[in-house]
Residue frames as a rotation matrix with the C-alpha (Angstrom) as fourth column:
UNK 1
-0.051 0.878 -0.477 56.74
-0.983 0.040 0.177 25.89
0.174 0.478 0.861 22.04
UNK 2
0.024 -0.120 0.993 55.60
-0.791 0.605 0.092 22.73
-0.612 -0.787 -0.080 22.85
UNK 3
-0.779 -0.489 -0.391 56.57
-0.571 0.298 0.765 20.34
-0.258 0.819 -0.512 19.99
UNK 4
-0.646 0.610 0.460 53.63
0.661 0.748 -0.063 18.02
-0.382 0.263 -0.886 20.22
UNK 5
0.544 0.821 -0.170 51.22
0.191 -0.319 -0.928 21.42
-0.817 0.473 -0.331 19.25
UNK 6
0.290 -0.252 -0.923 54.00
-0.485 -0.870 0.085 21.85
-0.825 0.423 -0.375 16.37
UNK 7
-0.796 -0.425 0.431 54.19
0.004 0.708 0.707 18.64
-0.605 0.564 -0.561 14.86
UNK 8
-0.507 0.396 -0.766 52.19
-0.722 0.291 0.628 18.10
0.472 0.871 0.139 11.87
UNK 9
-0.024 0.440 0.897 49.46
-0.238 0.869 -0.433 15.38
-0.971 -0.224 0.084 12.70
UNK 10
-0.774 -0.542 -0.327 49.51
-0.607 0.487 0.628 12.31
-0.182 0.684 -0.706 10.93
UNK 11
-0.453 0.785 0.423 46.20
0.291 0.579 -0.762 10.65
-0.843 -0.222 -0.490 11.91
UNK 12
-0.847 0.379 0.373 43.84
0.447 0.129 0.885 9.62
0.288 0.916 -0.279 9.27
UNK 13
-0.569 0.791 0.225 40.51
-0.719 -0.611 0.331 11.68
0.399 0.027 0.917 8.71
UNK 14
-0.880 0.471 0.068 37.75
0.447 0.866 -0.224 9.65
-0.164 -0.167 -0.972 10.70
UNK 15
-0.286 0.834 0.472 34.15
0.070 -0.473 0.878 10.45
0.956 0.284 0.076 9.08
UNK 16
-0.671 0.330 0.664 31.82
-0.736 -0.409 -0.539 11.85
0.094 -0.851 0.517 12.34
UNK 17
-0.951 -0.070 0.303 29.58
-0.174 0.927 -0.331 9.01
-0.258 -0.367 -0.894 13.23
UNK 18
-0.085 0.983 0.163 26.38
0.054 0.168 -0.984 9.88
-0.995 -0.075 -0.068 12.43
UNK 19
0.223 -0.050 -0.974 27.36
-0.941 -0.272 -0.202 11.19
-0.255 0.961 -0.108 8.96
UNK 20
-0.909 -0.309 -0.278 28.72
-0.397 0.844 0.359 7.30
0.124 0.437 -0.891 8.79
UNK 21
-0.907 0.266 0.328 25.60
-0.006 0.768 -0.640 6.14
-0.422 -0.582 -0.695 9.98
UNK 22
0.015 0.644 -0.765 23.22
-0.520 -0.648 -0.556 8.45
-0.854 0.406 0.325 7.85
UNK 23
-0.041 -0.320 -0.947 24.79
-0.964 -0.237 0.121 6.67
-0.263 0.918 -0.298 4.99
UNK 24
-0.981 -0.064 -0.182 24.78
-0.102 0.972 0.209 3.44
0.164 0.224 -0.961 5.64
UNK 25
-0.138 0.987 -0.082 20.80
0.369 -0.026 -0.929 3.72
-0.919 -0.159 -0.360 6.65
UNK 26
-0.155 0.369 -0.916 20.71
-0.696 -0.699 -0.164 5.44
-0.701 0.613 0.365 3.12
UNK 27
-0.564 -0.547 -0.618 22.06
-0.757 0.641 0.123 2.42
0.329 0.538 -0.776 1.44
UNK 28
-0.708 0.587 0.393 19.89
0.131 0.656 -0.743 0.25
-0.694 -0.474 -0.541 3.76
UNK 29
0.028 0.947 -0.319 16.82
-0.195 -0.308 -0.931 2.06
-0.980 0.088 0.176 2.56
UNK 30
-0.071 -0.135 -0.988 18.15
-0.920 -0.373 0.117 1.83
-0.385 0.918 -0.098 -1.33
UNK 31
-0.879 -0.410 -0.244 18.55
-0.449 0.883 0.134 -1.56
0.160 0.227 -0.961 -1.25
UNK 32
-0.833 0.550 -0.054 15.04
-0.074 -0.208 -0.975 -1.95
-0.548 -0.809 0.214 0.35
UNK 33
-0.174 0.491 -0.854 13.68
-0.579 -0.752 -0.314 -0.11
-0.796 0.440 0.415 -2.46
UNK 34
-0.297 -0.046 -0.954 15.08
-0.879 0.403 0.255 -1.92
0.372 0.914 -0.160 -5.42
UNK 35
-0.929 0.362 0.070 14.36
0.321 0.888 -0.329 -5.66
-0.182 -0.284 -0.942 -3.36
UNK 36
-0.381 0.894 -0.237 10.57
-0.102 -0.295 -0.950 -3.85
-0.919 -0.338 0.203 -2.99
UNK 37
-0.108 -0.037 -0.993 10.52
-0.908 -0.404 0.114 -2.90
-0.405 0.914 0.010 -6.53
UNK 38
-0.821 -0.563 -0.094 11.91
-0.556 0.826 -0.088 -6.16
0.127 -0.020 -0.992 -7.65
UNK 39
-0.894 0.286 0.345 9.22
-0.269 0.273 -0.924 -7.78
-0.358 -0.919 -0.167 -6.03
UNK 40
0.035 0.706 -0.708 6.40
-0.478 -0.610 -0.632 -6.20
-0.878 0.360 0.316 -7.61
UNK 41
0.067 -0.139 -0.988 7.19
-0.989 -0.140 -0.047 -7.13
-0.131 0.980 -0.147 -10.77
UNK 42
-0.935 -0.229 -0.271 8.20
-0.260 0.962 0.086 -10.78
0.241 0.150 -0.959 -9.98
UNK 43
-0.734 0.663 0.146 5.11
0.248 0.462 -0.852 -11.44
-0.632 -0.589 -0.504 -7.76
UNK 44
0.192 0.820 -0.539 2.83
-0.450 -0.414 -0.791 -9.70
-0.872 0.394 0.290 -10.80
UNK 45
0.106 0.003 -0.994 4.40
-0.992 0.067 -0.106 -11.67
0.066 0.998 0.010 -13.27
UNK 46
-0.729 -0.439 -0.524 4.94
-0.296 0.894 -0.336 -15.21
0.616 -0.090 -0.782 -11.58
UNK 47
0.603 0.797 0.039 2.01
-0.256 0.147 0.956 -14.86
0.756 -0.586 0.292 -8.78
UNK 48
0.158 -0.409 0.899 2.80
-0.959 -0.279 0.041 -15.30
0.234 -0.869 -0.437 -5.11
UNK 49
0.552 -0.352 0.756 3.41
-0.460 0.627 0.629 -18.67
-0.695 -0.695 0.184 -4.52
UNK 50
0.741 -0.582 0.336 5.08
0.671 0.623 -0.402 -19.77
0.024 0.523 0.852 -7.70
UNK 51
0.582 -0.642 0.499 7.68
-0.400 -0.760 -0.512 -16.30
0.708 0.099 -0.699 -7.22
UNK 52
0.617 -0.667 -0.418 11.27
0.766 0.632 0.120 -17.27
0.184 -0.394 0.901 -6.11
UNK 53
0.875 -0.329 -0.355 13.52
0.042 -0.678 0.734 -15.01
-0.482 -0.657 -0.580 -3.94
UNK 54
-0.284 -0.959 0.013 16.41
0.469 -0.127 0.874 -15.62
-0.836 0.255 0.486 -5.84
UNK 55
-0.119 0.470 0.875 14.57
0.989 0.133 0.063 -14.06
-0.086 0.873 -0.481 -8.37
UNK 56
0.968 0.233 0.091 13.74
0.202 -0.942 0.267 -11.06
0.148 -0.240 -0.959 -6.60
UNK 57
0.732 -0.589 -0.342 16.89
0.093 -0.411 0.907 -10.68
-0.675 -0.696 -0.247 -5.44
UNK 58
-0.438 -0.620 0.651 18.41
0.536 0.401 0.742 -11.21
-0.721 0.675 0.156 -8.64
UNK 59
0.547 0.622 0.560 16.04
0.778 -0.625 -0.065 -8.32
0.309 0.471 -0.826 -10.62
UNK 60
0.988 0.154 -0.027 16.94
0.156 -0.962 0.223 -5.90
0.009 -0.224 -0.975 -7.87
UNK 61
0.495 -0.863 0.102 20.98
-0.125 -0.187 -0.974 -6.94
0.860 0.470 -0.201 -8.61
UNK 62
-0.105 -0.552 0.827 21.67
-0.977 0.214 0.019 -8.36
-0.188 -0.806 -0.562 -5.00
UNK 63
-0.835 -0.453 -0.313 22.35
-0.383 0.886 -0.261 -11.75
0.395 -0.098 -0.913 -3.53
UNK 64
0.185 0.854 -0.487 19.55
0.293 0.425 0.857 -14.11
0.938 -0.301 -0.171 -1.78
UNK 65
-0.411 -0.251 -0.876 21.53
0.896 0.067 -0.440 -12.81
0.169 -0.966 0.197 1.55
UNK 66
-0.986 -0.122 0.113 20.63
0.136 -0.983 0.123 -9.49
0.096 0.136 0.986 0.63
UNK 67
-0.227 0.973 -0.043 17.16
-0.554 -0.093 0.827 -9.99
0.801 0.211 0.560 0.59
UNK 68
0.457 0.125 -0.881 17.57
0.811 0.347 0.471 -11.90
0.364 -0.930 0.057 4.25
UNK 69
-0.589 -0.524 -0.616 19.01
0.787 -0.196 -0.585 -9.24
0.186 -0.829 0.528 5.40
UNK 70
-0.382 0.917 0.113 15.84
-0.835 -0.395 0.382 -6.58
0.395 0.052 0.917 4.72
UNK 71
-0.060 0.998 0.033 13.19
-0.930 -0.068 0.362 -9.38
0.363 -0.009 0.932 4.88
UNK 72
-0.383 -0.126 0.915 12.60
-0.583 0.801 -0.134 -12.37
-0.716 -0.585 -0.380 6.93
UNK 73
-0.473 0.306 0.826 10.38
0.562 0.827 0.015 -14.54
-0.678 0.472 -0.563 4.01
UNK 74
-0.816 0.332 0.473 8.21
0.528 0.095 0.844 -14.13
0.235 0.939 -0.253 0.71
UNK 75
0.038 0.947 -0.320 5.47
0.973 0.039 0.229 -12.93
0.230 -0.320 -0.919 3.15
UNK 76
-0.033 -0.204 -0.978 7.45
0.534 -0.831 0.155 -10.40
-0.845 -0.517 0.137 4.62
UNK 77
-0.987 -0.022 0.162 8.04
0.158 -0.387 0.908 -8.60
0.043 0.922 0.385 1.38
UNK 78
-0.720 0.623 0.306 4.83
0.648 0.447 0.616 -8.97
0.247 0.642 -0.726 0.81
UNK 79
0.451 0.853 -0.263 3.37
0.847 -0.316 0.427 -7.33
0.281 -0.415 -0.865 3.26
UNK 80
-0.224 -0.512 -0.829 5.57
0.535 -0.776 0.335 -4.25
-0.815 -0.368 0.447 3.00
UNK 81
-0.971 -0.094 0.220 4.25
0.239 -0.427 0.872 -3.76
0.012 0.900 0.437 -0.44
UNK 82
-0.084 0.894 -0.440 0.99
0.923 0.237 0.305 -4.08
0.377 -0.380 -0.845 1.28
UNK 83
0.059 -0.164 -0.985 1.78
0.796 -0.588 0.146 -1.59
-0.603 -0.792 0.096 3.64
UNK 84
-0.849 -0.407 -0.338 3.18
0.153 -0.800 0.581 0.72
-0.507 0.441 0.741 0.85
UNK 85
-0.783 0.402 0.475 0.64
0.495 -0.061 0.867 0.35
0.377 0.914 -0.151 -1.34
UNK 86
0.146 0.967 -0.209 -1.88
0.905 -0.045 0.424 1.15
0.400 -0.251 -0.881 0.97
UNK 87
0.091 -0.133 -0.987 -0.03
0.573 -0.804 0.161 4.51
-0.815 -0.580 0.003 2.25
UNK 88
-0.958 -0.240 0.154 0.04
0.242 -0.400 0.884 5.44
-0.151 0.884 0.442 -1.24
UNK 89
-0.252 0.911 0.328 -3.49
0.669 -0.081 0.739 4.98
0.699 0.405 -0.589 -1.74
UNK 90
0.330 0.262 -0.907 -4.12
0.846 -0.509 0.161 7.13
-0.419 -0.820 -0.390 2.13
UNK 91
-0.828 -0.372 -0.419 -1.60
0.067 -0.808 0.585 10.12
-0.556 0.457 0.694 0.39
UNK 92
-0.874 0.164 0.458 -3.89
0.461 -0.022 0.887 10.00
0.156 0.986 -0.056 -2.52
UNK 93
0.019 0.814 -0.581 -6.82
0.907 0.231 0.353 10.50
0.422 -0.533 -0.733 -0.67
UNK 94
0.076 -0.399 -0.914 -5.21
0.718 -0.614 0.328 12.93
-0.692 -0.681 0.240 1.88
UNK 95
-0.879 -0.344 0.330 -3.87
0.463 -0.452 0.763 14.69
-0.113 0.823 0.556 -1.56
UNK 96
-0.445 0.709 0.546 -7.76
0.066 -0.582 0.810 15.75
0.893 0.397 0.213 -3.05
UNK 97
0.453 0.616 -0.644 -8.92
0.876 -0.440 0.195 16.57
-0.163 -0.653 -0.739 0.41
UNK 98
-0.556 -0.712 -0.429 -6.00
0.501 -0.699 0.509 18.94
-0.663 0.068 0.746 0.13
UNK 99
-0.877 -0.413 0.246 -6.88
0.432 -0.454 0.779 20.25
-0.210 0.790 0.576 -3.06
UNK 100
-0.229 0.954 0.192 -10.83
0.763 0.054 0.644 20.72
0.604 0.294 -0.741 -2.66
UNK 101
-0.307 0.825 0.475 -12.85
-0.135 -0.532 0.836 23.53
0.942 0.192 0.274 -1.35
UNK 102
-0.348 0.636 0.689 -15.59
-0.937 -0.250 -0.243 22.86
0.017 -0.730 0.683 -0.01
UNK 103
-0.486 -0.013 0.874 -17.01
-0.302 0.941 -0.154 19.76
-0.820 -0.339 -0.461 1.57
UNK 104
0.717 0.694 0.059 -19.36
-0.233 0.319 -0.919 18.91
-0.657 0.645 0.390 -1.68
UNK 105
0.513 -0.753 -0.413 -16.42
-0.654 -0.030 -0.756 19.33
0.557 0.658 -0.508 -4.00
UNK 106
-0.385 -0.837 0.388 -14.16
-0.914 0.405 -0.032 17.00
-0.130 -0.367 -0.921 -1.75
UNK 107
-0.222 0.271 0.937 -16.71
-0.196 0.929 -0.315 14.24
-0.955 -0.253 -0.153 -1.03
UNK 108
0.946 0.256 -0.198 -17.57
-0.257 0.222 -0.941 14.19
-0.196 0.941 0.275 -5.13
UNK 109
-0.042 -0.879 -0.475 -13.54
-0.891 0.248 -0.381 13.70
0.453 0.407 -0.793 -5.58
UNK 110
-0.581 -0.125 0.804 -13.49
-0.641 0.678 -0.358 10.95
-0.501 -0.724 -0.474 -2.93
UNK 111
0.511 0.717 0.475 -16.39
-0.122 0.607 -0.786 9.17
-0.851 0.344 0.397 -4.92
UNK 112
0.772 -0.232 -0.591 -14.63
-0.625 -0.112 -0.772 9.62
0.113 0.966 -0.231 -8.15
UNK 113
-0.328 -0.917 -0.228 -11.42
-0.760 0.400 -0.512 8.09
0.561 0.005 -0.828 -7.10
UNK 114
-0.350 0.134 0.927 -13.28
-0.491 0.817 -0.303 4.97
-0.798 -0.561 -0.220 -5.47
UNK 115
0.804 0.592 0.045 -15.65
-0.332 0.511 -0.793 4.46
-0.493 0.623 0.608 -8.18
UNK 116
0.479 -0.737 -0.477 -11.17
-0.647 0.071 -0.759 4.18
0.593 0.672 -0.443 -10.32
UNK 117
-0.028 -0.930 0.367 -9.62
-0.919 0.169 0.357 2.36
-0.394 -0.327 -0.859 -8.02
UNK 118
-0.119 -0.564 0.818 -9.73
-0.139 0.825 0.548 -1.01
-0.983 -0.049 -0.176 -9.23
UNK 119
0.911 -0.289 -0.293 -8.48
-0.254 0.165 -0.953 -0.11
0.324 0.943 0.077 -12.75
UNK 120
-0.142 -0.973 0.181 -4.87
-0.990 0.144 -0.003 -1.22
-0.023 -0.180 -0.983 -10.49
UNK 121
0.758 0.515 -0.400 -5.23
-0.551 0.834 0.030 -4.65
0.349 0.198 0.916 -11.45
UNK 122
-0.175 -0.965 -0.195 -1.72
-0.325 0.244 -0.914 -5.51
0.929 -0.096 -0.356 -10.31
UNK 123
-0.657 0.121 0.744 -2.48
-0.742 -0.276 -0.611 -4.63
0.131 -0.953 0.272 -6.98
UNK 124
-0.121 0.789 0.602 -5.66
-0.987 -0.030 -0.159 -6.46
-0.107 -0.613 0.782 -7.13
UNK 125
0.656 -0.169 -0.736 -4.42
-0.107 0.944 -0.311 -9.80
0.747 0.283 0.601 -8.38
UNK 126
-0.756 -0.651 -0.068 -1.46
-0.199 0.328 -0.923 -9.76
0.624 -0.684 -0.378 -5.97
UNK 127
-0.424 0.636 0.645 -4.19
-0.899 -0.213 -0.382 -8.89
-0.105 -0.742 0.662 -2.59
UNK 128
0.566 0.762 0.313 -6.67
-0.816 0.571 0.087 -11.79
-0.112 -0.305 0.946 -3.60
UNK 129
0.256 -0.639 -0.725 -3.92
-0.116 0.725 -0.679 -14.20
0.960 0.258 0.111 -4.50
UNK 130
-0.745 -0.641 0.187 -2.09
-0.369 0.162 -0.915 -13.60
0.556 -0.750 -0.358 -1.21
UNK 131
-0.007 0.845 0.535 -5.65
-1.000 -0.012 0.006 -13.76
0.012 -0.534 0.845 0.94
UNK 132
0.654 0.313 -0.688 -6.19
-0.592 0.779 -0.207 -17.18
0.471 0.543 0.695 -1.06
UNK 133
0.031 -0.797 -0.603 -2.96
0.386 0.566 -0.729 -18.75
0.922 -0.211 0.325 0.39
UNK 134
-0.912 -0.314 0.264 -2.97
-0.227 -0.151 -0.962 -17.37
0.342 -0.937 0.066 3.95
UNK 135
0.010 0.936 0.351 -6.22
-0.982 -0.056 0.179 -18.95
0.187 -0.346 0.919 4.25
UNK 136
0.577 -0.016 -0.817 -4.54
-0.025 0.999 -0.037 -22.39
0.816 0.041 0.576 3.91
UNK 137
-0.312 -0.882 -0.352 -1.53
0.744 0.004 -0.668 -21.31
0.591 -0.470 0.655 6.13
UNK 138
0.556 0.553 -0.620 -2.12
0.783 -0.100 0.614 -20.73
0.278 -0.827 -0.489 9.50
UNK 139
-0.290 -0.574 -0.766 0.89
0.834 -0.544 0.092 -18.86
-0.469 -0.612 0.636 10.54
UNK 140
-0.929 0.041 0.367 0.52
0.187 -0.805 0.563 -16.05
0.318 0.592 0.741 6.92
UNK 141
-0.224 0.839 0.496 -3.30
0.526 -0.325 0.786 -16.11
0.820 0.437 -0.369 7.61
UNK 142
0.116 -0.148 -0.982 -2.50
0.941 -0.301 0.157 -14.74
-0.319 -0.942 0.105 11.54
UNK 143
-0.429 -0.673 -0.602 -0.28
0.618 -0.705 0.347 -12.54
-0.658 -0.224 0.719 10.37
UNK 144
-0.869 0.179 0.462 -2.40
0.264 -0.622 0.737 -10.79
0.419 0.763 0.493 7.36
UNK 145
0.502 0.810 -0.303 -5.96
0.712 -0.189 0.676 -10.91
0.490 -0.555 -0.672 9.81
UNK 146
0.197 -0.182 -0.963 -3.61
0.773 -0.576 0.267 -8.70
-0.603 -0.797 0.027 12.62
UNK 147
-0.954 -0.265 0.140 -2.04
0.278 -0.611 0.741 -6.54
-0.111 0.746 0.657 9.14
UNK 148
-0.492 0.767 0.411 -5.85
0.567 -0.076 0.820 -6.08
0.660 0.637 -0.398 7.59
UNK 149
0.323 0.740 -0.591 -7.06
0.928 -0.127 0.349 -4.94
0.183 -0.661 -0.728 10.90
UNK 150
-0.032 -0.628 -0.778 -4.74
0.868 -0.403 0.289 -2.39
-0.495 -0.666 0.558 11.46
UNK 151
-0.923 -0.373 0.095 -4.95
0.290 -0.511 0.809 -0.84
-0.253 0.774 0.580 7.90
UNK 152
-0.073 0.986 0.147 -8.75
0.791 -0.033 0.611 -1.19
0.607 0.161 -0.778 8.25
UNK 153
0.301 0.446 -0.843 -8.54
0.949 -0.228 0.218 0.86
-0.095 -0.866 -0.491 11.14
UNK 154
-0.593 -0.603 -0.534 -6.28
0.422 -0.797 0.432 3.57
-0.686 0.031 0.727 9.38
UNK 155
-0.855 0.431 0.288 -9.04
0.389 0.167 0.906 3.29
0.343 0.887 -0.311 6.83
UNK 156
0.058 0.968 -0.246 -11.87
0.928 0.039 0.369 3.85
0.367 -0.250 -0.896 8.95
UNK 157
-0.345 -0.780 -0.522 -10.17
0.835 -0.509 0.209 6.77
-0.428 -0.364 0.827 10.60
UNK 158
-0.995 -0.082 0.061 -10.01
0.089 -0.411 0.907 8.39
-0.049 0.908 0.416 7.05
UNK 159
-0.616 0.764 0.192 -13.65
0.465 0.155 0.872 7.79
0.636 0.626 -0.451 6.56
UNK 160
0.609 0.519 -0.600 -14.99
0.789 -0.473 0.392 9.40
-0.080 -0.712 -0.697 9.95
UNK 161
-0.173 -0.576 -0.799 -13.01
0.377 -0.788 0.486 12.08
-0.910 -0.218 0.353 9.08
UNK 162
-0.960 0.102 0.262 -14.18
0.226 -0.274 0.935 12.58
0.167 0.956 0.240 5.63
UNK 163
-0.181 0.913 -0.366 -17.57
0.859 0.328 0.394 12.44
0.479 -0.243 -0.844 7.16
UNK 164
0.035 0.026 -0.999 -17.22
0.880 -0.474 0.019 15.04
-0.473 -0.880 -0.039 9.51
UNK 165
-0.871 -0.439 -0.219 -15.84
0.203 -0.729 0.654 17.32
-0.447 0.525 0.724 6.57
UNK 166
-0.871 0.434 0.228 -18.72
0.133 -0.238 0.962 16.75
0.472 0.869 0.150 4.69
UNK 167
-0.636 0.520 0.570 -21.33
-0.767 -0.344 -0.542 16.86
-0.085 -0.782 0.617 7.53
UNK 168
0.311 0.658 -0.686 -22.58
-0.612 0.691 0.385 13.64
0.727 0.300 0.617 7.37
UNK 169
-0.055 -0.442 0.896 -22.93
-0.970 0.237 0.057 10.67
-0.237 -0.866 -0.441 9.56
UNK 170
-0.838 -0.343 -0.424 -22.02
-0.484 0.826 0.289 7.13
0.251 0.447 -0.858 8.69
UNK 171
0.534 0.843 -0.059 -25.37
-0.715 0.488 0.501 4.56
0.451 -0.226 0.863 8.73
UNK 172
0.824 -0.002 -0.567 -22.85
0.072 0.992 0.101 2.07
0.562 -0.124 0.818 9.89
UNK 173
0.345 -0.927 -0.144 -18.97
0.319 -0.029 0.947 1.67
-0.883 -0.373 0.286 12.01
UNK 174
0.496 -0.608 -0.619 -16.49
-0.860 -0.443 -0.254 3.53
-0.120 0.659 -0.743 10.01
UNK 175
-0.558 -0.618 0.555 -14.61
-0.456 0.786 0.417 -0.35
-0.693 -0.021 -0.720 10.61
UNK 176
0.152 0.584 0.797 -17.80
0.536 0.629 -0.563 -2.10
-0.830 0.513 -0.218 8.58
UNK 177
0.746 0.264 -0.611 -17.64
-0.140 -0.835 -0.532 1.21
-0.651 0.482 -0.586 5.99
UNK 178
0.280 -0.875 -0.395 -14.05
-0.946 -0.321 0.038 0.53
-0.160 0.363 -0.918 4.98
UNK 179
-0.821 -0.290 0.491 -14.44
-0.240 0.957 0.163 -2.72
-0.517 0.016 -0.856 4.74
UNK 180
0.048 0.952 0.303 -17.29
0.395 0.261 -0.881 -2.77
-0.917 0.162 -0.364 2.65
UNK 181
0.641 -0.053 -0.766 -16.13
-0.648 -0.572 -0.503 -0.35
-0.412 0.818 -0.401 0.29
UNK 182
-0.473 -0.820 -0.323 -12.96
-0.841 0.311 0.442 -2.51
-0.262 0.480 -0.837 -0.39
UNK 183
-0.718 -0.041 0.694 -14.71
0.216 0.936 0.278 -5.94
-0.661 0.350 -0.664 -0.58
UNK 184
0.612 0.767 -0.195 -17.35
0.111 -0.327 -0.939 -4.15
-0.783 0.553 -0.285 -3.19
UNK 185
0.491 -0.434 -0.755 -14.47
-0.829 -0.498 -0.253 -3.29
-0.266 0.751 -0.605 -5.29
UNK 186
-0.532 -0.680 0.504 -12.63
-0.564 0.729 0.388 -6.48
-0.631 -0.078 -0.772 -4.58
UNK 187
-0.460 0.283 0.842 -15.28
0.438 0.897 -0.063 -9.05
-0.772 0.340 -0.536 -6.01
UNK 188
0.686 0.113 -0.719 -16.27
-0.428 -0.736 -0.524 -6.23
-0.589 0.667 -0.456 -8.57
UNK 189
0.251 -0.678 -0.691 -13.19
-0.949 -0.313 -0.037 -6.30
-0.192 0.665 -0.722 -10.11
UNK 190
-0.899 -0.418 0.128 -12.27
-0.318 0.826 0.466 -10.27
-0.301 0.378 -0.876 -9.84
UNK 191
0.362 0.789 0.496 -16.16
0.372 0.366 -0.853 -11.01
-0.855 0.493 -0.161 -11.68
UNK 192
0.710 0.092 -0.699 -14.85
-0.440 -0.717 -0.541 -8.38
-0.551 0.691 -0.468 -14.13
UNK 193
-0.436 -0.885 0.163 -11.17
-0.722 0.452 0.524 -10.48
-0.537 0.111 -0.836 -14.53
UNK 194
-0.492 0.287 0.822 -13.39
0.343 0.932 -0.121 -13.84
-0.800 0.222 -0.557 -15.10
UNK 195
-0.248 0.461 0.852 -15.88
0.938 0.333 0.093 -12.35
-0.240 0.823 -0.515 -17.72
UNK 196
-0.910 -0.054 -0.412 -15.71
0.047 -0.999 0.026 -8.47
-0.413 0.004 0.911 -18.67
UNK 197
-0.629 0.749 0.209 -18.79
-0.215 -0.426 0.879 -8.56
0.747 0.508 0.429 -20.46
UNK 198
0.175 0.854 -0.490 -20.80
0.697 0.244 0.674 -9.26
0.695 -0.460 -0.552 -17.41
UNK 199
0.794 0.315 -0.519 -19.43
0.536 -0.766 0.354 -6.41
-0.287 -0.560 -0.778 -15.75
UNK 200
0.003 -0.760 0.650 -17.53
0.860 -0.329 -0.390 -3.98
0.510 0.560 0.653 -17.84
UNK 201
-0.806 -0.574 -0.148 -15.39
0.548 -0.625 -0.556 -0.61
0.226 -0.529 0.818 -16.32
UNK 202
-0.866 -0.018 0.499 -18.25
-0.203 -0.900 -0.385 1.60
0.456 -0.435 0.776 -16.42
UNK 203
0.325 0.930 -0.173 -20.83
-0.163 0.235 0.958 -0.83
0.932 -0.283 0.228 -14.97
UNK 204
0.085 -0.352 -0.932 -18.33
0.980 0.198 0.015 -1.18
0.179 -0.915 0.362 -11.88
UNK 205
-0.965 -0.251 -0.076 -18.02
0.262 -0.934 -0.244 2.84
-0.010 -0.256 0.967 -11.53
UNK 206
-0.572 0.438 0.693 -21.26
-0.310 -0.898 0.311 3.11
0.759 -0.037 0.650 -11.44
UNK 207
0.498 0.307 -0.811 -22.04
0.437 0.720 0.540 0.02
0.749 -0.623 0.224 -8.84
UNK 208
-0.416 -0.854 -0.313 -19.15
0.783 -0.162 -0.600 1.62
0.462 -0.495 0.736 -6.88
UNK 209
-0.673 0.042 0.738 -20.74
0.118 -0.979 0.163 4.79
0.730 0.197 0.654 -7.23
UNK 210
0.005 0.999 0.040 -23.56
-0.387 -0.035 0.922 3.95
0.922 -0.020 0.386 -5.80
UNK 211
0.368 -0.206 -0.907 -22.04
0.730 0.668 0.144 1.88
0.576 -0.715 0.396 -2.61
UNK 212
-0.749 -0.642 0.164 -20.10
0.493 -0.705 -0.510 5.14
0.443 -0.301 0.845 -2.12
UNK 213
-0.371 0.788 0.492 -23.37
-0.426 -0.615 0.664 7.25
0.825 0.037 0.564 -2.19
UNK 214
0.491 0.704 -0.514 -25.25
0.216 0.473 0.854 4.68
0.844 -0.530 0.080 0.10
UNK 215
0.031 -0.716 -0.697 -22.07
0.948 0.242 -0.207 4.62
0.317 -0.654 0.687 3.00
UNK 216
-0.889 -0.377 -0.262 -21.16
0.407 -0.910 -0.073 8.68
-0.211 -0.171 0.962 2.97
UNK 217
0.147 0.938 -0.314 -25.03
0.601 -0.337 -0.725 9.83
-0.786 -0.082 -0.613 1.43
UNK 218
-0.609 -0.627 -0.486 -23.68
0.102 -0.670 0.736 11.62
-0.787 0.399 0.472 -1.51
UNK 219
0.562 0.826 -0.036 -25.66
-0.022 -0.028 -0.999 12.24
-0.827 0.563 0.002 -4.55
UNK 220
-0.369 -0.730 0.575 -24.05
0.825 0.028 0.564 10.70
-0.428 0.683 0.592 -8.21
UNK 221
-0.753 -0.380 -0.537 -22.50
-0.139 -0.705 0.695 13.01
-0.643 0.599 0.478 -10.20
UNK 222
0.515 0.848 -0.127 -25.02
-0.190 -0.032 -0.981 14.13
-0.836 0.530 0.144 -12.92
């Protein structure tokens, strides 16, 4: 017998590589999360330009390196919660096409959840804050114009498709459509911030309503 296939092996277990690599990309992504998280919460309680990274990074229980090693700056973050937030809101969408019928019954959910969206006040204080500062700063106000365009365009997308479902055709660019709806809600909601009696929740759901109706042709709910 040949003695080397009869010896015992001594050699230490080595994990398979990808199974090492799976994990550490888990950990990547966890760490991600809680820095994201983290974020949120600082930037909604401190605003975006007075929020300090050692802060975030100190919420989510890491180091300031930790948070250089995910994100290049205050912006970056930023605009990954951007990103998220806004693929949440697409899912949501996506979600009550899903769950509707027939086109009448979809495009009446779709109105409903526009006329609500800007009961996310978080969201909509962070957005006009950040806008506000990357309008002084050339490099952030590049980089959010090339970001805005891109999501506009996943936006419009959505909206010539919703169109199509419901058999309707847009009076305008699905790009002007989706951008209209948001900056209707936008200055909606920051008139509503400055003086609620001059425009209170259900005068903006039914202003909304009505922008919705005008864009897609729908008819308000009774």
């Amino acid at each position: 017998m040949n003695p080397a296939l009869s010896r015992p092996s001594h050699a230490p277990f080595r994990r398979p590589p990808k199974a090492a690599a799976s994990r550490q990309q888990a950990r990547r992504d966890a760490t991600r999360r809680k820095l994201l998280l983290a974020a949120e919460k600082i930037f909604a309680r401190d605003g975006f330009e007075a929020a300090r990274l050692e802060d975030i990074a100190a919420l989510a229980g890491y180091t300031r390196g930790a948070f250089y090693a995910n994100f290049q700056s205050k912006e970056d973050i930023f605009f990954a919660l951007l990103e998220r937030w806004m693929a949440q809101r697409i899912s949501e969408v996506e979600s009550l096409l899903a769950q509707r019928e027939s086109p009448a019954k979809r495009l009446l959910s779709l109105r409903q959840h526009y006329a609500q969206i800007t009961k996310d006040r978080r969201l909509g204080l962070l957005a006009l804050e950040f806008k506000l500062f990357a309008i002084r700063h050339a490099e952030a106000h590049a980089r959010l114009r090339a970001r805005q365009r891109r999501l506009r365009v996943s936006g419009a997308d959505l909206l010539r498709r919703i169109a199509r479902i419901a058999g309707r055709t847009l009076p305008i660019s699905s790009t002007a459509a989706a951008t209209g709806l948001g900056a209707l809600s936008n200055a909606l909601f920051l008139e509503h911030l400055v003086d609620p009696t001059m425009a209170t929740d259900h005068d903006i759901r039914h202003l909304l309503g009505i922008f919705f109706d005008a864009v897609l042709g729908t008819k308000p709910a009774r």
